[in-house]
N, C-alpha and C positions, 0 to 999 in steps of 0.2 A: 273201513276207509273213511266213511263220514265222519264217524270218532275221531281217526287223528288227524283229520284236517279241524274240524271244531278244535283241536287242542292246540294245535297249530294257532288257529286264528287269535286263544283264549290269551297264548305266550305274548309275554311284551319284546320289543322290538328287540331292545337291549339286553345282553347278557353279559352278566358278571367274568367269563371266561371263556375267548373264542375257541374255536374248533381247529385243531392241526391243519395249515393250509391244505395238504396235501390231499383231505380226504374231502374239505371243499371241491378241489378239481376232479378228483376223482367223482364225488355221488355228480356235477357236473358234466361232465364229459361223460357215465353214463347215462344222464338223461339223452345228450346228443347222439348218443352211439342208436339207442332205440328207435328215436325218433328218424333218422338219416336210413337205418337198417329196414324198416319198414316202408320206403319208398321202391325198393326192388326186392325184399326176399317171395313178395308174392311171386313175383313172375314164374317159375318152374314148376308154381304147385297150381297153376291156372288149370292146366289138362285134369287134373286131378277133382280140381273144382267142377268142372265143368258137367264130368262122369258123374260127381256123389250127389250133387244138387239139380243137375238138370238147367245148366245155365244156359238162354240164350246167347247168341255173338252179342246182342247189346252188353248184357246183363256180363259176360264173361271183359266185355271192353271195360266194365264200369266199375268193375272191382280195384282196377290201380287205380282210374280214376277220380272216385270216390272222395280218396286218399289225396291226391294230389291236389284238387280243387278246392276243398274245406282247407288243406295245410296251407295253400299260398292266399286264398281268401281271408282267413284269419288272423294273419302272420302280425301285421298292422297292429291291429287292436290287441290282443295278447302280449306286445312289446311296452303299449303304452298302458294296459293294465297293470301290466309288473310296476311299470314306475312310479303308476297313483296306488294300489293298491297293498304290494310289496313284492318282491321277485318271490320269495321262500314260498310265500302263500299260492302264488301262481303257478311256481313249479309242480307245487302238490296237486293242487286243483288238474292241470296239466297231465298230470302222471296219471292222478286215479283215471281221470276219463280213457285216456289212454290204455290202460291197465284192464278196466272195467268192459270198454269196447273191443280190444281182442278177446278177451272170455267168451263175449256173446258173440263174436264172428267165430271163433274156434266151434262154437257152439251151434252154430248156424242150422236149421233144418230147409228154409225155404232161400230162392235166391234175395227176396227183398230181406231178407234178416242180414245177410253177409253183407249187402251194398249199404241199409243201413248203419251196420257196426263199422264200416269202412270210414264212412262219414265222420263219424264218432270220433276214431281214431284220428282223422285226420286232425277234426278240431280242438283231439285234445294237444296233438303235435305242436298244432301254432299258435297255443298258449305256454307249453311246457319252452319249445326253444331258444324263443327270446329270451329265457332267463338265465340260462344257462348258461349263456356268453356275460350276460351282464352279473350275476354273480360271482363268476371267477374273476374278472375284468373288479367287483369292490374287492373282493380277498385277496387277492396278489398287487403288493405294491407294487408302484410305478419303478419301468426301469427292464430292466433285463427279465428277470423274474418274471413280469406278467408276459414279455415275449416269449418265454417258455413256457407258459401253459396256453396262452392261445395258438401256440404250438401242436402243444397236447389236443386240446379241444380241434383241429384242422385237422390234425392226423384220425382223432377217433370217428373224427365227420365222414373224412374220406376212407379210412378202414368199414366203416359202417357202408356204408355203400357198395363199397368193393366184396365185403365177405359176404352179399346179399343174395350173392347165386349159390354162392358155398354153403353155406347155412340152410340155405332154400332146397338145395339137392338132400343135403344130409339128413333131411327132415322128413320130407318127402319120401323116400328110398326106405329110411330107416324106420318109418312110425306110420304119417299118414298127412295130406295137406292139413290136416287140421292143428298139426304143432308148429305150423310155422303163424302162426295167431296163438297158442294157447304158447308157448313157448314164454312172449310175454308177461304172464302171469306171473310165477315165482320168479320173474328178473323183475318184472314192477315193484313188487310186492316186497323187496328185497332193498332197492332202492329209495322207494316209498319212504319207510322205517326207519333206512338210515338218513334219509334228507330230513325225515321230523327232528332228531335227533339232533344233528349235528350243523348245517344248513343256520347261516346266518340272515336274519331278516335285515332287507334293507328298500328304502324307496323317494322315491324325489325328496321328500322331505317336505310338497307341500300338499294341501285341501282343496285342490282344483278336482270339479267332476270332470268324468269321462264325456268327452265329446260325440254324444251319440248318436248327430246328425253326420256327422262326420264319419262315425264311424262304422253306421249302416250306408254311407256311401261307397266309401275304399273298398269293403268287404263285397260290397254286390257287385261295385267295377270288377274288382281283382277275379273274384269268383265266376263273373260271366265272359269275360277275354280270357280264364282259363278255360274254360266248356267250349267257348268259340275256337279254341285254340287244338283243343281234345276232336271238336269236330271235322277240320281240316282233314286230319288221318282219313278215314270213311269219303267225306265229300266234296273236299278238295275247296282251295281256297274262295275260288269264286263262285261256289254254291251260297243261294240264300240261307241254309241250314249253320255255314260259318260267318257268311259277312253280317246275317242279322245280329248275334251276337257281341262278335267283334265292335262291330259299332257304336251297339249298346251300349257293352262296356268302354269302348274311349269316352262315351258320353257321362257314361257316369264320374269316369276319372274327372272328366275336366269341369264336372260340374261338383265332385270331390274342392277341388283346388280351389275354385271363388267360392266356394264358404271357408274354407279352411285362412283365404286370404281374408275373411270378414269376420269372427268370431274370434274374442278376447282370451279364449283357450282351445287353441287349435287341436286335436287329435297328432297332427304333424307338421308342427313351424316350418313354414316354407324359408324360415331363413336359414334352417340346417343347408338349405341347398345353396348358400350362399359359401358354404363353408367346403373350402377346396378338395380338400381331402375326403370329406364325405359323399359328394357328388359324384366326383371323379373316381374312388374306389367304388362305390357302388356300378357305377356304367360298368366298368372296369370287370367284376363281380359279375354282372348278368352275361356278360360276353364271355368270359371263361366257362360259366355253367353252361351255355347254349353249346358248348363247343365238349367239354368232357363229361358230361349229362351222358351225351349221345355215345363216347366210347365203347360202357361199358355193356351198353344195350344192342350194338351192335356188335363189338365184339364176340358178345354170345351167341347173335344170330349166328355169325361167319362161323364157330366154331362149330355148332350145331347142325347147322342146316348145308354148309359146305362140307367139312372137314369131319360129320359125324361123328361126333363128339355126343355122351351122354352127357343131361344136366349137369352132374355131379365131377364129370369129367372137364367141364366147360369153367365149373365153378374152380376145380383146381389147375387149370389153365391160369389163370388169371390171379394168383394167390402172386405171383412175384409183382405181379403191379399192387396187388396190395401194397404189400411190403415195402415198394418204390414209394406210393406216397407217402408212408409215415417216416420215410430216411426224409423224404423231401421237406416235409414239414417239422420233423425234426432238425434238420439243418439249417433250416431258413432263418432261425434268429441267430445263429452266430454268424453267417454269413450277412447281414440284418448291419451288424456293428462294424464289420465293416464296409460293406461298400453299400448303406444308407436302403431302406425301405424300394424305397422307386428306382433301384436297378435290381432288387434282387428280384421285384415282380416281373421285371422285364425279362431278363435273365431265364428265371422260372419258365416263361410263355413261351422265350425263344426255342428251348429246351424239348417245350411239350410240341412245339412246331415242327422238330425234324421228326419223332416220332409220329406224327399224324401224316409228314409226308410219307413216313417209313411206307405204314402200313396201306399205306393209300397205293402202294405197287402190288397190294394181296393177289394170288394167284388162289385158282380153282383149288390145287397141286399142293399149296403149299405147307411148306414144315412147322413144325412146331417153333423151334428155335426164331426161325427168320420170318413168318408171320403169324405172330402173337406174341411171345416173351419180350423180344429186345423190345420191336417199339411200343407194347402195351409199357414198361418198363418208362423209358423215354419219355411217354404221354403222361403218364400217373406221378412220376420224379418231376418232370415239371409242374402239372399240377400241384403239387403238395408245398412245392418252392414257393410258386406265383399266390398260393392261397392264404396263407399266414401272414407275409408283409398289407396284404389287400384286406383282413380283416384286420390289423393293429391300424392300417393307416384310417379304415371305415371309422374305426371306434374311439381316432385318439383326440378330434378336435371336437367332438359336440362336449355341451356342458356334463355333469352328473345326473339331473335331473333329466335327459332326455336320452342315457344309454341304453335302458329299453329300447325305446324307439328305433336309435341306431344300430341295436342288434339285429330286432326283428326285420331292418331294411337292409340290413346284411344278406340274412336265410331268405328274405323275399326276392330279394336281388339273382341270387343263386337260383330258385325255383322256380323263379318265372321263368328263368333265362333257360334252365333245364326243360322247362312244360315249351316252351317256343320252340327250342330248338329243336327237342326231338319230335314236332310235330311236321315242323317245316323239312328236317332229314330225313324222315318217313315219306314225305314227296316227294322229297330229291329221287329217293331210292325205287321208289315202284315208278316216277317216273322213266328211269332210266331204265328198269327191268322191263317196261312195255307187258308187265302181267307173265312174263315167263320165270317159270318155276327151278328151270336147269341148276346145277355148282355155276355154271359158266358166267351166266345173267346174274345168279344173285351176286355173285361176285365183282362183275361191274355199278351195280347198283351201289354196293356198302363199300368199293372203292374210289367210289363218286362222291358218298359221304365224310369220306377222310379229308378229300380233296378241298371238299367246302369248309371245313373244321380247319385244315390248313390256312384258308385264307380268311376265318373270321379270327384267328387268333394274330394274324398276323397284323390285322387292322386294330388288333385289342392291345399290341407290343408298340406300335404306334401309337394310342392313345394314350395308354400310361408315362411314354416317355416325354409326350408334350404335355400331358395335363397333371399327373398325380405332381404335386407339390416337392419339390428339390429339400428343402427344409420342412421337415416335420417335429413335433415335442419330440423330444427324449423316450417316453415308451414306447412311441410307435416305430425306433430305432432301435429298441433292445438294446439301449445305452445307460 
């Protein structure tokens, strides 16, 4: 791998003959698939973990987290790398880590080798993502065309997330937890090769260095209000164990921001946030992820721990809401053309909102059909609507030179909002259960949860309707 990145690096910018768009979005979209897929396929192979290596509770809490922590710390500066550096170059770099850090977790003998391959993994994540969006985003002209692959790209996001229990039971069941990490390999490895190949380099265009006061600040913010955040779970908000951290990191944030408003090349132009549509799609972005993050992590518990559902059985539960968000996000740009970006997100959220009231009636008792398919359905089809117009409108007003950036504050947007909220639902829910174990209790608890998920989206259909911008360019309308 070192090889074809050095040959990578060796290639000039420019080639005499580009690559068939299609297989742009393709090696694209599976970078995103991997990177999205590996935020929950651990989950069902945790027990498994736990058995082969002798993992403590901490140590078994720190295996997703790991992963989560380094992706949304990183997310930042891997966006604004691509753009000084080159995306192509990034993405490989991305990949191998990625590629190279499931090996050695698949490989794991001790628990610290897993948690640190996790890490790994994580950081090659949010180096690879950001470029992912912003490479399709140069190869697909402006116009309808790129609303359909950022289409693509929303559908593989959220299929990747969704097939993550499925994939994770089937692996589990049928080999051992260790292919759900070594799996990676021959699809890296695979992907890798054809992104050397084919994979157009492209980059701001100017010789500004990386901002690296800047951007040891974002990253330690980001990364310690995510462990503040992971802490809550365990010891609950108003533990010294959450607020120290938490606080830390707003400190660091805001101490991020007056340098970033004092240095001649920022890591991230605070005037992006001047710019309507990025601001407000991104608020927009962390509130939808706070709210369908938690779906699919709850869902599983309900189906499992009420409804006695195996993994594998749990994992194909939930395969029609698959399929729901990629119709959603597949229809979202024609529906895009006509009735304008900032209804169809509305639209989309309204959408996901009667299914999150759906399933927020869950019973101990209840069926298949009527809790889980329709409103998992419901939740996931609005999601996939609301996500495609909210990542063209994130990405259609910053300049070229700063689409990294706004990619990577896309996926950061989404991940924080997903690491908050499912930490802050995980309290909703033991608070309600009162520590009891019963169908009855857990059932009021992850009923409580929908409940809450109802009403931040409802405030998020609000938000977009007054803030996302009424007129945006022409791509971000798939026009």
């Amino acid at each position: 791998m070192t090889a074809m990145l050095r040959a990578a690096a060796e290639r000039p910018v420019s080639r005499p003959s580009a690559p068939p768009t299609w297989v742009v979005v393709a090696l694209a979209c599976a970078g995103q698939f991997l990177v999205v897929l590996d935020v929950s396929v651990v989950n069902v192979a945790l027990p498994s973990m736990r058995t082969d290596l002798a993992l403590s509770a901490t140590g078994l809490q720190w295996v997703v987290n790991a992963y989560t922590i380094a992706f949304a710390g990183f997310m930042l500066l891997g966006g604004r790398a691509g753009d000084l550096y080159g995306r192509k170059r990034m993405f490989l770099i991305g990949l191998a880590l990625f590629t190279l850090a499931s090996l050695g977790g698949g490989l794991a003998q001790a628990e610290w080798q897993l948690l640190l391959a996790r890490a790994v993994q994580g950081l090659g994540a949010a180096v690879l993502a950001p470029s992912t969006l912003t490479i399709l985003a140069s190869a697909v002209p402006e116009g309808a065309a790129r609303a359909r692959a950022i289409a693509t790209w929303t559908a593989v996001g959220g299929g990747g997330g969704a097939a993550g229990g499925l994939v994770g039971g089937l692996l589990v069941e049928g080999l051992s937890w260790r292919w759900v990490l070594l799996i990676n390999v021959p699809v890296g490895a695979v992907v890798l090769a054809g992104a050397l190949r084919w994979l157009p380099e492209s980059r701001a265009g100017d010789r500004r260095r990386l901002d690296l006061p800047g951007a040891l600040l974002v990253t330690a913010g980001l990364a310690t209000l995510a462990y503040g955040i992971v802490q809550t779970e365990a010891e609950g908000w108003t533990s010294s164990a959450a607020l120290a951290p938490l606080l830390a990191g707003a400190a660091l944030i805001g101490l991020f921001l007056l340098v970033e408003a004092r240095t001649k090349t920022p890591l991230m132009p605070l005037k992006l946030f001047r710019i309507r549509s990025v601001s407000s799609a991104n608020v927009a972005m962390f509130l939808c992820g706070a709210a369908m993050f938690c779906m699919w992590f709850f869902m599983t518990l309900y189906a499992q721990n009420v409804l006695g559902y195996t993994p594998l059985e749990a994992g194909l539960a939930l395969m029609p809401s698959s399929l729901a968000v990629i119709l959603g996000s597949k229809a979202a740009p024609r529906l895009m053309r006509v009735a304008g970006a900032r209804h169809v997100a509305v639209f989309g959220t309204l959408v996901a909102v009667v299914g999150f009231g759906w399933q927020s009636t869950m019973s101990a008792d209840g069926t298949y059909l009527t809790a889980i398919m329709i409103p998992g359905i419901l939740m996931m089809l609005g999601a996939g609507l609301a996500a495609t117009p909210l990542a063209s409108l994130a990405t259609s007003g910053a300049a070229p030179g700063d689409a990294g950036l706004v990619s990577g504050l896309v996926n950061t947007s989404r991940t924080m909002g997903g690491s908050l909220g499912l930490s802050v639902m995980s309290t909703i829910a033991a608070a309600r259960t009162g520590g009891g174990s019963s169908a009855a209790a857990l059932t009021e608890g992850y009923a409580l949860v929908f409940r809450t998920g109802m009403g931040v989206l409802l405030g998020g259909a609000v938000l977009m309707l007054l803030w996302l911008p009424r007129r945006v360019p022409a791509q971000a309308a798939g026009s």
